[in-house]
C-alpha positions as a Python dict, from the first residue, in 0.01 Angstrom:
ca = {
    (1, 'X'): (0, 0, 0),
    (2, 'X'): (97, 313, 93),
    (3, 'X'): (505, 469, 72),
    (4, 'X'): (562, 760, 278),
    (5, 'X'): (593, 1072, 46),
    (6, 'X'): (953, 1186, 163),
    (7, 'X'): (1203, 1039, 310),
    (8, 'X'): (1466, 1254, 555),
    (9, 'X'): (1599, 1563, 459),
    (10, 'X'): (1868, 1588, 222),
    (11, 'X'): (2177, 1862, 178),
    (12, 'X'): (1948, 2159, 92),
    (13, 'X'): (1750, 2134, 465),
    (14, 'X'): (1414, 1953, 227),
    (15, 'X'): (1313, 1638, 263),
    (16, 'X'): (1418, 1420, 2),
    (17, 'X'): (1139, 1274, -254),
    (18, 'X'): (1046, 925, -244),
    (19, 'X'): (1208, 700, -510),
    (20, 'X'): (952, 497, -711),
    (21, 'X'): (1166, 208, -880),
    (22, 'X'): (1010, 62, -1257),
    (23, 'X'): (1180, -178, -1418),
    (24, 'X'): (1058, -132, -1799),
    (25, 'X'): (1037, -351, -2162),
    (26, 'X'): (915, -237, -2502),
    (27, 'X'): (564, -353, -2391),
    (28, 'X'): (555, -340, -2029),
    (29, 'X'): (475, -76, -1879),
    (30, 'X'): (306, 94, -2168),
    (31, 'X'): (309, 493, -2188),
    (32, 'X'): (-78, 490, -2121),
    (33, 'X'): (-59, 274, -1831),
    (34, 'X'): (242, 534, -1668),
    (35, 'X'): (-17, 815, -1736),
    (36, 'X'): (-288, 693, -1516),
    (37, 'X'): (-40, 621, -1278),
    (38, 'X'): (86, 973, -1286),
    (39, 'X'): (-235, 1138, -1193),
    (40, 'X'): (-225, 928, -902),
    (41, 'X'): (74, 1034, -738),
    (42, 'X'): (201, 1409, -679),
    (43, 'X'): (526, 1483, -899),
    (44, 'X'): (680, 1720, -631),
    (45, 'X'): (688, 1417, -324),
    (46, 'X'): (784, 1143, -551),
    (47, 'X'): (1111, 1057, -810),
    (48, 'X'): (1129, 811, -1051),
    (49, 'X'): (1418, 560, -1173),
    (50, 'X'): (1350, 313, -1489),
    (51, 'X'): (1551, 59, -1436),
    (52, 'X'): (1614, -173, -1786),
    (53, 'X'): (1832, -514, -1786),
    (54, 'X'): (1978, -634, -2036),
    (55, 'X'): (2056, -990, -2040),
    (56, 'X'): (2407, -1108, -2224),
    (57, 'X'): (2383, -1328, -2515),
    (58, 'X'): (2570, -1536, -2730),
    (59, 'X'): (2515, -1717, -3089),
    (60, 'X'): (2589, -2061, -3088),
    (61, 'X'): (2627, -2075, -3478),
    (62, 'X'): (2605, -2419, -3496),
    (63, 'X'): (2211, -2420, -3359),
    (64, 'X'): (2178, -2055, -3512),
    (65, 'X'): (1996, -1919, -3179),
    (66, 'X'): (2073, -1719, -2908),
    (67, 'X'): (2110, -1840, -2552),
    (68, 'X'): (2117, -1658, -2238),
    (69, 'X'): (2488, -1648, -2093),
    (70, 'X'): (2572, -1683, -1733),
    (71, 'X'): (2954, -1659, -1685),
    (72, 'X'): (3096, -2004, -1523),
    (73, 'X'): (3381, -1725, -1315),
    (74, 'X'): (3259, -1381, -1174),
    (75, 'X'): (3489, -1194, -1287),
    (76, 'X'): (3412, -1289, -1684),
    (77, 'X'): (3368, -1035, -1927),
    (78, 'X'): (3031, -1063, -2177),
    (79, 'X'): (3036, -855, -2508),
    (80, 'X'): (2671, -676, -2515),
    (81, 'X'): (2623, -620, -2879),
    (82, 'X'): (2661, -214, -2865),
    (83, 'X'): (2342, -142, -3091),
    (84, 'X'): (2129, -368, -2859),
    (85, 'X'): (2238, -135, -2586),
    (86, 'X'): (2179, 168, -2815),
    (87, 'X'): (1833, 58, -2858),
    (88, 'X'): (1829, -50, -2515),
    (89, 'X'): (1893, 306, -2400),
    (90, 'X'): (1650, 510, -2632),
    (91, 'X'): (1377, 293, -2496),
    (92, 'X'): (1490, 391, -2106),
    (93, 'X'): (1546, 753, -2239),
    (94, 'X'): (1177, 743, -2412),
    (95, 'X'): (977, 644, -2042),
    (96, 'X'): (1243, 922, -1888),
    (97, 'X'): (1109, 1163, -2161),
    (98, 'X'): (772, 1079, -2085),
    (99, 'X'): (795, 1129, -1710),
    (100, 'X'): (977, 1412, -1713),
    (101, 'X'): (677, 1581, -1958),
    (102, 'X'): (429, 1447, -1686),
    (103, 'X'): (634, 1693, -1410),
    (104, 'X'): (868, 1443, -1244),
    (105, 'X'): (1219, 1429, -1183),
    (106, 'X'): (1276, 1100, -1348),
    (107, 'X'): (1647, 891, -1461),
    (108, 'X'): (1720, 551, -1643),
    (109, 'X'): (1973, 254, -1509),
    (110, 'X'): (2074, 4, -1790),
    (111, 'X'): (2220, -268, -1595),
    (112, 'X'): (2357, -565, -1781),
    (113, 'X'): (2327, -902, -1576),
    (114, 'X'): (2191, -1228, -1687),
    (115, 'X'): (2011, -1254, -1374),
    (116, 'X'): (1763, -980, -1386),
    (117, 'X'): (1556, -1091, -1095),
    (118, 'X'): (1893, -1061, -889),
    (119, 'X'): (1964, -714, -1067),
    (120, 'X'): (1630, -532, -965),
    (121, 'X'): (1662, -611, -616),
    (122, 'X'): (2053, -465, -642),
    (123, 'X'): (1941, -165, -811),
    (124, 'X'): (1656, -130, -506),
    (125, 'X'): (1958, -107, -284),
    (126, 'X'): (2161, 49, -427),
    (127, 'X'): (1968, 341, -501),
    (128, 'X'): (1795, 328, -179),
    (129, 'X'): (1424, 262, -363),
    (130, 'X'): (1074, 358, -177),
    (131, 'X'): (893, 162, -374),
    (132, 'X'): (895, -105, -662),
    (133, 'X'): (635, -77, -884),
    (134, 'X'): (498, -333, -1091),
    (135, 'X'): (229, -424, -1352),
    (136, 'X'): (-68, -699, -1282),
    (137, 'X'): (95, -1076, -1360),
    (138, 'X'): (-181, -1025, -1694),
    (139, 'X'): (44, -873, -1896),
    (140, 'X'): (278, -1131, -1865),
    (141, 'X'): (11, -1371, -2017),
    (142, 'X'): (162, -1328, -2325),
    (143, 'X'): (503, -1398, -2183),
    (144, 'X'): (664, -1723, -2064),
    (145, 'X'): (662, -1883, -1796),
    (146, 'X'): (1012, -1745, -1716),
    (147, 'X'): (878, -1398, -1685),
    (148, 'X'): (644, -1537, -1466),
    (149, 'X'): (898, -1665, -1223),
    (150, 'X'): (1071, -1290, -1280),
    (151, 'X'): (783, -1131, -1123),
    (152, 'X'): (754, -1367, -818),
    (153, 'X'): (1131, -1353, -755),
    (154, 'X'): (1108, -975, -699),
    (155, 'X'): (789, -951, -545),
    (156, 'X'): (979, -1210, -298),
    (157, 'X'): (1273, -1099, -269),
    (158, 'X'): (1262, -724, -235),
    (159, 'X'): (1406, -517, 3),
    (160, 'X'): (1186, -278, -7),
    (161, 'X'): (762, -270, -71),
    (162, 'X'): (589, -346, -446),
    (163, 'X'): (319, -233, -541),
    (164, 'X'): (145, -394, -790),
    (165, 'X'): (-97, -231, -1056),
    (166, 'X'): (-382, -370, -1295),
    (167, 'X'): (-276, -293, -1652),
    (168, 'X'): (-581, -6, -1765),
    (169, 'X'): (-523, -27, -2149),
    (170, 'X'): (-403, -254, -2386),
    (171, 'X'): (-263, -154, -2699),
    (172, 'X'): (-282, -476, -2891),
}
């Protein structure tokens, strides 16, 4: 598939790159798999936007675990344990980092939903995406089977196209 390199022209009379939309994880994409990538694609046409979510959790201290929160009225408020986010953020500033050496104009979005499917698809929107790029469903082998269902929720649902690339490199 093929996303037209620029889009119409924006305040300073050029045309306005492409946005390339990744949602990222501390595995997926890896750093390697972004470099291939970037030789494919001219850094002057095309933008990109990492795009984390961080899903709300609780402890239930009498099981001792964490479990995914969904609030039972919209307007709820979820405490996000702040270092999470911290770490959350370094790892969305690390791929900007990366990009940006690579020759691209490149940002991070944190969004904190516990329906991330739902949340990529907003983001797509709302920052009127080109493209949503994705990794082959065999990285997610080592995932479960919710992950799974992730991947076919945005591939279905999205607003705008996906592209979808085989993982080159593995670093495990």
């Amino acid at each position: 598939m093929q996303i037209s390199a620029h889009k119409e022209q924006g305040w300073s009379g050029k045309p306005r790159p492409s946005t390339i939309i990744i949602p990222v994880g501390p595995t997926v994409p890896s750093l390697f798999d972004l470099e291939d990538y970037y030789r494919s694609i001219n850094s002057d046409k095309f933008r990109i936007m990492f795009l984390r979510i961080v899903q709300p959790r609780t402890t239930d201290f009498s099981l001792d675990m964490c479990l995914s929160v969904v609030p039972s009225v919209v307007a709820t408020n979820i405490t996000v344990d702040k270092h999470h986010l911290a770490d959350e953020r370094r790892l969305c500033l690390d791929y900007v980092h990366h990009a940006r050496l690579h020759g691209f104009k490149a940002k991070c979005v944190i969004y904190v939903d516990s329906h991330p499917g739902l949340a990529v698809i907003q983001v797509a929107r709302q920052f009127d995406g080109d493209c949503l790029l994705l990794w082959a469903p065999e990285h997610l082998s080592r995932f479960s089977h919710t992950a799974r269902d992730l991947y076919k929720y945005m591939i279905k649902h999205s607003p705008i196209p996906v592209t979808i690339l085989p993982g080159t490199r593995n670093l495990v």
